[in-house]
N, C-alpha and C positions, 0 to 999 in steps of 0.2 A: 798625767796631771788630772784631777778629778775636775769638775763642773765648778767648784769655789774659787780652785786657783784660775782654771780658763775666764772668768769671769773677771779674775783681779785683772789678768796679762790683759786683758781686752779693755779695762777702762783705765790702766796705769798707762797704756801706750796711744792712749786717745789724740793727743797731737801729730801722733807718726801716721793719722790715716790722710793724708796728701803727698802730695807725687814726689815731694822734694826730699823726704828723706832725713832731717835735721835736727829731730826728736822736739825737743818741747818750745814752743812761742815766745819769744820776748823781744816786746817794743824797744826801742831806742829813742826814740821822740824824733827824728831828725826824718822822718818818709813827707814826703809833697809832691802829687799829684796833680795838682790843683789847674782849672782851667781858665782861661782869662778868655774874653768876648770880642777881644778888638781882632779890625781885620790887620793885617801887618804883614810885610814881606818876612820870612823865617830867618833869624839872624843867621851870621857865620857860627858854625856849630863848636860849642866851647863849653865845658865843665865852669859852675858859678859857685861861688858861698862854701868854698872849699873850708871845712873847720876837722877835727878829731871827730869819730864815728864815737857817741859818746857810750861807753859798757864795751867797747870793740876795739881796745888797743891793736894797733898796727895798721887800722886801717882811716881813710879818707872821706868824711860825706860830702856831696856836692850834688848839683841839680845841673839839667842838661834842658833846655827846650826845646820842644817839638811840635810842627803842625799836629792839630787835632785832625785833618783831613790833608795826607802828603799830596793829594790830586791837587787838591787848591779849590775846589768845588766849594767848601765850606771854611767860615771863619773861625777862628780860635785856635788860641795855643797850649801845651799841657806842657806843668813842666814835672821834670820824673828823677825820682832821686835815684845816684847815683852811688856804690862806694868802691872804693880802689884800694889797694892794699898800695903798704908804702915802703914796700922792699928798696934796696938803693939801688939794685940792678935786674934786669929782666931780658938776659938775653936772647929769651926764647921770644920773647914778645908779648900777648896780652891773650888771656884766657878767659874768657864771656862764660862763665857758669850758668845757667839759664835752670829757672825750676819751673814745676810745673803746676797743676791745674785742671783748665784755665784758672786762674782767680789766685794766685801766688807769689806772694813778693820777694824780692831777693834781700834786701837788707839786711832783716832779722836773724839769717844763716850765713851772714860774712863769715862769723868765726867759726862756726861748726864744719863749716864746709872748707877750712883754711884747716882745720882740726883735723879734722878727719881726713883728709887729701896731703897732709903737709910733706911727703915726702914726693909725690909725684908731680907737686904743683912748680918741683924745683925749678928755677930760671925762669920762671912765669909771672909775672903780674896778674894777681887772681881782680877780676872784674866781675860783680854784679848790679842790678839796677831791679828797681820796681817797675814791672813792665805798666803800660797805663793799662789803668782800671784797677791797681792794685795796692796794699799797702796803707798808709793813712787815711789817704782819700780816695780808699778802693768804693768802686760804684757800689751802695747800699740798698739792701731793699731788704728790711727787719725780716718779716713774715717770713720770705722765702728763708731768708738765713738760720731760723730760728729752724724752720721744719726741715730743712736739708745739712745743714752744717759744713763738713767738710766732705760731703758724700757726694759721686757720680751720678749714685743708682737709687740714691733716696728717691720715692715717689711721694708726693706733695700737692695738696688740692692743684685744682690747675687754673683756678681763677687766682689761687695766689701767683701763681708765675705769669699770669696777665698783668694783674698790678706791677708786679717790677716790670716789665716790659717798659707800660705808659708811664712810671714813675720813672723811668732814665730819660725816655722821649726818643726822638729821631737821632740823635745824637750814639745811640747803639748802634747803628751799623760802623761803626768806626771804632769798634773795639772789638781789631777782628786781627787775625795772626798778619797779616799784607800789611797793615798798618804798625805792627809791633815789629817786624823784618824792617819795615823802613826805620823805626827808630832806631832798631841797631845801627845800621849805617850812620845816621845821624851820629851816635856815640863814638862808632868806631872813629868817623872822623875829628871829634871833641877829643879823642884819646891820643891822636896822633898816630893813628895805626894802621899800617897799609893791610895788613890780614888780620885777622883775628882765628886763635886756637879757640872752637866753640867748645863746651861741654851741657848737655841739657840731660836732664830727666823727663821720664813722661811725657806731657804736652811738652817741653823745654825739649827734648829732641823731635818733634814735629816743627818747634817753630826753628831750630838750627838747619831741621831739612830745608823747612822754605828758602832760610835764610841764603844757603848755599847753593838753592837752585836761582835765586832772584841774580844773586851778586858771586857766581862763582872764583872770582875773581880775587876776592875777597877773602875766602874762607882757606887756613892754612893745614888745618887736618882737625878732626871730629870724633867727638865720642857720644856716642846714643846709647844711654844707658834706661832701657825702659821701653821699649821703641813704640810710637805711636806712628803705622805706616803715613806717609805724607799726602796720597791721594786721599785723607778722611776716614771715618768710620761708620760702619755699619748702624744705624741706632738700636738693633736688636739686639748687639755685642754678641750676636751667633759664636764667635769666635771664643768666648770665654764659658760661652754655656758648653760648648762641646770640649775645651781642654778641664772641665771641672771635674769629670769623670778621672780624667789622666792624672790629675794632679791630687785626689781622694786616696788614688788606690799608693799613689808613689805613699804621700805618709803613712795607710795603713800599714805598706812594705817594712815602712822605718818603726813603725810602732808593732808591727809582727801581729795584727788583727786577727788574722783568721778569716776574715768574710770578706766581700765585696762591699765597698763603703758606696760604688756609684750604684749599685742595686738600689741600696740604703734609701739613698738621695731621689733616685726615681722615683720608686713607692711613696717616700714622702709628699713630692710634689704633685704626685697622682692623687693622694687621698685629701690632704690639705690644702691644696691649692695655693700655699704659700711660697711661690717661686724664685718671685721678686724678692721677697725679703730676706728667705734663706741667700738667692744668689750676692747680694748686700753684703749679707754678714760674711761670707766668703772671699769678697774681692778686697772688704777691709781686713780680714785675718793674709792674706795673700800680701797684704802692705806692712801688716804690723806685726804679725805672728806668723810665720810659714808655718812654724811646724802643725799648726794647727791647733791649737792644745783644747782638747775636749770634743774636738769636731765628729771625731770618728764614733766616737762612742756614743753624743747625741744623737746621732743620726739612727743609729741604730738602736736605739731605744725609743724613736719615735715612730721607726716602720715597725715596733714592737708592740706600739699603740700607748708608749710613755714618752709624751711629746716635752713634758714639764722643762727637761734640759734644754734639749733645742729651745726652744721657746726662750729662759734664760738667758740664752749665748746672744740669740736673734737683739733681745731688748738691753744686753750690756750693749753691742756694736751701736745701736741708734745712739744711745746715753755718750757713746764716747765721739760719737760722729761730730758733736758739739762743738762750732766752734767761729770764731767771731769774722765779719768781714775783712776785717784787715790783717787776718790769719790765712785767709781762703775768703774772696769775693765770690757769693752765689748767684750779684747781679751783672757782677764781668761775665760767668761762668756758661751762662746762660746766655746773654748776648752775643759771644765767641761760637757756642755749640750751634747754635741753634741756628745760624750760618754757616755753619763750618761742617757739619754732619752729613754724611754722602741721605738725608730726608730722601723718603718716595714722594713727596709731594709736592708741586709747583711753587711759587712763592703766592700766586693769586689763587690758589684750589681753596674752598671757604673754609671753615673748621667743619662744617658737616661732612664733609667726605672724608676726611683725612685719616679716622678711624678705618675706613672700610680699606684704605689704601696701605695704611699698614697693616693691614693684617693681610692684606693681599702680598706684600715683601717676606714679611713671615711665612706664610704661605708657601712661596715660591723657591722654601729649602725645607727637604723632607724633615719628620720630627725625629727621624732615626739619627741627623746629623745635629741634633743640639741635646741627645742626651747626655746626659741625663735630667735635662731641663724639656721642657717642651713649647708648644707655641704659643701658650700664656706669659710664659715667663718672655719670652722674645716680644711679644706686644704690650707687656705689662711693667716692663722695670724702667726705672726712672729716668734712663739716660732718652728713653722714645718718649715717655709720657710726658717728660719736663717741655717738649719743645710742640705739640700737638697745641696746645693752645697761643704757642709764643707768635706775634703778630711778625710774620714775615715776609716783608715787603718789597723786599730785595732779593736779587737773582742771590743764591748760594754762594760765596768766597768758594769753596771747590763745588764746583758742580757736580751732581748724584752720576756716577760711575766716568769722573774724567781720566783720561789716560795720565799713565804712572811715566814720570822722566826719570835717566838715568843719571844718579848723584852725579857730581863732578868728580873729575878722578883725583881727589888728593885722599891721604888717608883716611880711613875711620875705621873705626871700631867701636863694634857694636855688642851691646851686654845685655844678655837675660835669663831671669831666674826661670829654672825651670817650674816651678811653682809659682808665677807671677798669673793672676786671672786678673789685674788691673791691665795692665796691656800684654796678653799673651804671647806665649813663647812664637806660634804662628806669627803673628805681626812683626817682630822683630826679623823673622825668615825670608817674607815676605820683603822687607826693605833691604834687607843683605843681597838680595839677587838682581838689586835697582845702584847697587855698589859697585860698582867697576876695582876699586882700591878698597874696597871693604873685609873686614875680619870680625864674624861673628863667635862669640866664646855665649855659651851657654854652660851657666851654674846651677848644679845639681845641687838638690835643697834650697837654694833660693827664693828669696821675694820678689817683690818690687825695689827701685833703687839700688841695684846691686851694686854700684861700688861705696857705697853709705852705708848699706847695711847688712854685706856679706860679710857670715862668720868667717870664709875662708880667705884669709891676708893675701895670697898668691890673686885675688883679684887685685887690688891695687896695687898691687908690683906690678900685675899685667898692665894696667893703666899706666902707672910712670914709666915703665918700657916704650908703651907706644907715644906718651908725649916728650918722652926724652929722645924717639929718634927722629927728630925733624930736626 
């Protein structure tokens, strides 16, 4: 495909760049978030205002309440919408789809994800919910939104990501995955349900790990589809700079190139210095477009010294990255990361050091292991620079290199695209060896979201195999 049509594929799929997988946005009018101030004992946990999911025949909206603080340390309550499908039997029990992020609601994709799943979801009762922070009353903050959209790795003045900080207030550390794990349990118990079958994408299998390590009890068997490992991640995304090389040359395979595409990619980053942005436009093509359409040949037209394409491809991805908070929250997004990221740096180290301390991390892994990227792009892309300025006051939810637990043993099954550099094939490996009952299927040609948006159908057969045998 030449540079006009990679440029269409890139801003016609501009919804599909978040973790969920579910192709294009639409409201329902029925999402509430909403917090209330009073202090209050947490009622007994119960689905409210149950009416028709309106645009989303089959299914049920309702609202669940939950501490804004499960500790009790702090007052208020949130309450979080809810939808249930309203099959008349389920006798497998109740399936928690879980998307991803951070900043992602579930609502919107009842039916896509009912659509698209409908044969494996048999005997299940499909459940999803607006995690807080997300959806209607997802946490806003314009500016950040406007410059980041649905993007990881957008880089963004970094006094604009101060202002959303002090514009949510202290009230951000409580929009953190330990807090979203508790609310599950809250639901699971409003649903009636002694387990729950999870299924997450992206962050949505980070927070099913937690889940399943918090409450193993709880959890009837799992699918991670995307896999974000559970001890955290790296902010340099080390990990996706070094499968970008692998995952260059797999397409040029498929496209029968002729050359070395991660040579390409080197020399580019060497002479232009545009790392971070190239790596961007890569991790959303990794989402939206696997096969890459136009990539290979940009690249190599720009170590040629005709940058014009690249440059194109780079400025469709921002254009399409567009997209509103209550599609993808940038100020849940941020509040979640930016405690939640294995940071080099203390929660009291002041901003003036915090620079010299990431690049001392970056640093401390040679540039031969993130090529075809190097230590700019590892100290430079959006996922470390968004949180350098974010005021972090509090110890980290996973603290910087905590020990990895070993899942519980009930099943899971885990999926990833071999061409996934939103959460690499690595990281998925990585949790599969922390799986005692685990079964990792890796898809060749694949994206992100593989059982949503793998061409090849024997994936979701594989999926209804594995929730059909419980």
């Amino acid at each position: 495909m030449g540079l006009r049509g990679a440029v269409v594929v890139v801003i016609a799929l501009a919804a599909w760049l978040t973790a969920c997988g579910g192709s294009q946005h639409h409201t329902t009018g029925t999402h509430e978030s909403t917090v209330t101030t009073r202090v209050t004992t947490p009622p007994r946990a119960r689905l409210t205002g149950a009416h028709p999911c309106p645009g989303q025949p089959g299914f049920s909206c309702s609202t669940v309440d939950v501490p804004l603080d499960h500790a009790g340390q702090a007052p208020g309550m949130l309450r979080l919408a809810v939808g249930v499908s309203t099959v008349k039997a389920a006798p497998r029990g109740v399936l928690l789809f879980l998307t991803g992020g951070p900043g992602q609601p579930g609502i919107p994709f009842l039916t896509r994800i009912h659509t698209r799943l409908r044969a494996a979801l048999a005997g299940y009762r499909l459940v999803m919910f607006d995690q807080r922070g997300t959806g209607a009353d997802a946490l806003e903050c314009p500016a950040l939104q406007q410059a980041a959209g649905a993007s990881d790795l957008a880089v963004v003045p970094e006094a604009t990501v101060a202002d959303c900080a002090r514009s949510i207030g202290g009230a951000r550390r409580y929009y953190v995955t330990a807090e979203t794990v508790a609310d599950i349990d809250v639901l699971r118990s409003a649903l009636g349900a002694v387990r729950l079958t999870l299924d997450g994408v992206s962050y949505g299998t980070y927070v099913a790990e937690r889940y399943a390590l918090q409450y193993p009890t709880h959890a009837a068997r799992i699918v991670l589809d995307s896999v974000v490992p559970q001890a955290g991640v790296d902010p340099t995304y080390g990990a996706a700079l070094s499968a970008s090389g692998r995952v260059l040359r797999s397409v040029c395979a498929a496209e029968r190139c002729g050359w070395d595409p991660a040579a390409d990619l080197a020399a580019v980053v060497d002479r232009l210095h545009d790392g971070p942005a190239v790596l961007d436009a890569l991790v959303a093509d990794s989402v939206a477009a696997p096969d890459y359409p136009g990539v290979i040949d940009a690249l190599h037209s720009a170590r040629a010294g005709r940058p014009a394409a690249l440059e194109a491809l780079v400025a469709a991805v921002r254009r399409g990255e567009s997209a509103p908070a209550r599609f993808l929250s940038q100020g849940l997004h941020e509040s979640t990361l930016c405690l939640e990221l294995a940071l080099p740096w203390a929660p009291a180290e002041p901003r003036s050091q915090r620079d010299a301390t990431l690049a001392r991390l970056a640093a401390s892994t040679p540039e031969t292991d993130l090529y075809p990227f190097d230590h700019a792009t590892a100290t430079g892309n959006g996922l470390a620079q968004g949180c350098l300025g974010w005021p972090q006051t509090h110890p980290p939810a996973v603290p910087d290199g905590a020990p990895t637990a070993e899942l519980p043993a009930v099943p899971i099954l885990l999926l990833s695209g071999e061409r996934d550099l939103s959460t690499p094939l690595a990281w998925a490996r990585q949790e599969a060896a922390m799986a005692p009952d685990g079964q990792l299927l890796e898809v060749p040609g694949a994206g992100h979201s593989v059982q949503l948006r793998a061409r090849d159908p024997d994936v979701r057969r594989t999926v209804g195999r594995f929730l059909a045998s419980g």
